[in-house]
C-alpha positions in Angstrom: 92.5 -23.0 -3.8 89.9 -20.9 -5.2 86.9 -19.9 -3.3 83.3 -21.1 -4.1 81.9 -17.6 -2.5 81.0 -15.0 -4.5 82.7 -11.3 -4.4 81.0 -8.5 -5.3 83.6 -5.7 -7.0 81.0 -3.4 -8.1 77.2 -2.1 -7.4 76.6 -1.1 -11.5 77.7 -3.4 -14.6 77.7 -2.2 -17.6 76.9 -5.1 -20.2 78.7 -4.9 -23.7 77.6 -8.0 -25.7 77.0 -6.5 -29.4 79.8 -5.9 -31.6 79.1 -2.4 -31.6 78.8 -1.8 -28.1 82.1 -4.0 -27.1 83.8 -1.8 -29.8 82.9 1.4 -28.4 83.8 -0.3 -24.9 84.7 2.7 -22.9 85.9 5.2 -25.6 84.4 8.9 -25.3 84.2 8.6 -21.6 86.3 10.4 -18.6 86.6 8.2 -16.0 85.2 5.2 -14.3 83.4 5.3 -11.4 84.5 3.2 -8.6 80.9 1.3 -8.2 81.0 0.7 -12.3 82.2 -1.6 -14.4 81.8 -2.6 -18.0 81.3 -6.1 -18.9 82.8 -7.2 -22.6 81.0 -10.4 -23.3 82.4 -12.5 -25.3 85.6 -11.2 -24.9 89.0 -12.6 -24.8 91.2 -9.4 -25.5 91.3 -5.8 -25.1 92.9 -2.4 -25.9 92.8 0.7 -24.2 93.2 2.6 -27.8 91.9 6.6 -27.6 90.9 6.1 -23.9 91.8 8.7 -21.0 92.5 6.9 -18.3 94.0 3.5 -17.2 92.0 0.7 -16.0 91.8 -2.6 -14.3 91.6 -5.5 -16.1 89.7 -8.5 -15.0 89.5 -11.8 -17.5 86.3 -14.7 -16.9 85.4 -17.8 -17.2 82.2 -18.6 -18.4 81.0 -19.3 -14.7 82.7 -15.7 -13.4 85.8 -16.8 -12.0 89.3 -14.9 -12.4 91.2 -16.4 -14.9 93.8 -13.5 -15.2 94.1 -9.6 -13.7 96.0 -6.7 -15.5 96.1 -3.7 -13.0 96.7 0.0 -14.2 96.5 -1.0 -17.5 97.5 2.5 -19.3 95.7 3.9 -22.3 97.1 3.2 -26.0 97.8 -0.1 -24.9 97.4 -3.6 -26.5 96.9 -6.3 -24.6 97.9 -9.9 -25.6 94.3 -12.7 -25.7 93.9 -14.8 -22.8 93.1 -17.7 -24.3 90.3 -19.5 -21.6 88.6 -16.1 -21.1 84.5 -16.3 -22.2 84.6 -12.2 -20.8 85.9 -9.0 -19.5 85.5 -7.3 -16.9 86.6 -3.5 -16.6 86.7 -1.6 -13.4 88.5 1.8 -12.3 92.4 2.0 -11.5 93.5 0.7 -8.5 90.6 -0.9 -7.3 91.6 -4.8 -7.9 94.7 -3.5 -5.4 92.4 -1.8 -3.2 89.9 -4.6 -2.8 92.7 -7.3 -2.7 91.4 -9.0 -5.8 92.4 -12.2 -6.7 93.0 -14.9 -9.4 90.6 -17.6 -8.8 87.8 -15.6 -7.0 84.1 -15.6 -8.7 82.5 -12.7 -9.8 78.7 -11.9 -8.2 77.1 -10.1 -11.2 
């Protein structure tokens, strides 16, 4: 059963919520750092396209909660929609692993 308490995944978010800015996502950049992550919002799907480095995945709801997790997710890759997702949350490699992150756990932004 999914916990009402908050986790914190990272110190810096990175908010994305223009066309523009969700497009350019992470493109052009060389890595994330561990205490970063880029919020796509709204955002239901994404694609690691031109990137240089794999990611974690992390899908919303509206209220923050996990709806869905793709770990390692490898650059030129496409990524099929989860339906139910309002957001996105994109953190470095290896991290939802390291920090034991969960479907169902909420988000402190």
């Amino acid at each position: 059963m999914p916990s009402d308490e908050s986790i914190k995944i990272t110190e810096t978010v990175i908010k994305a919520e223009s066309f523009w800015k969700r497009l350019k996502g992470l493109l052009g950049t060389r890595e994330l750092p561990e205490d970063t992550g880029l919020l796509l919002k709204p955002c239901r799907q994404i694609h690691t396209w031109w990137m240089n480095y794999p990611i974690d995945v992390l899908y919303l709801d509206s209220h923050g909660r996990i709806l869905h997790i793709d770990s390692e997710v490898p650059p030129n890759t496409w990524k099929k929609p989860v339906k139910k997702a309002d957001m996105v949350l994109e953190i470095k490699a290896g991290l939802c692993r390291k920090k034991n992150i969960q479907i169902g756990q909420k988000i402190e932004f």
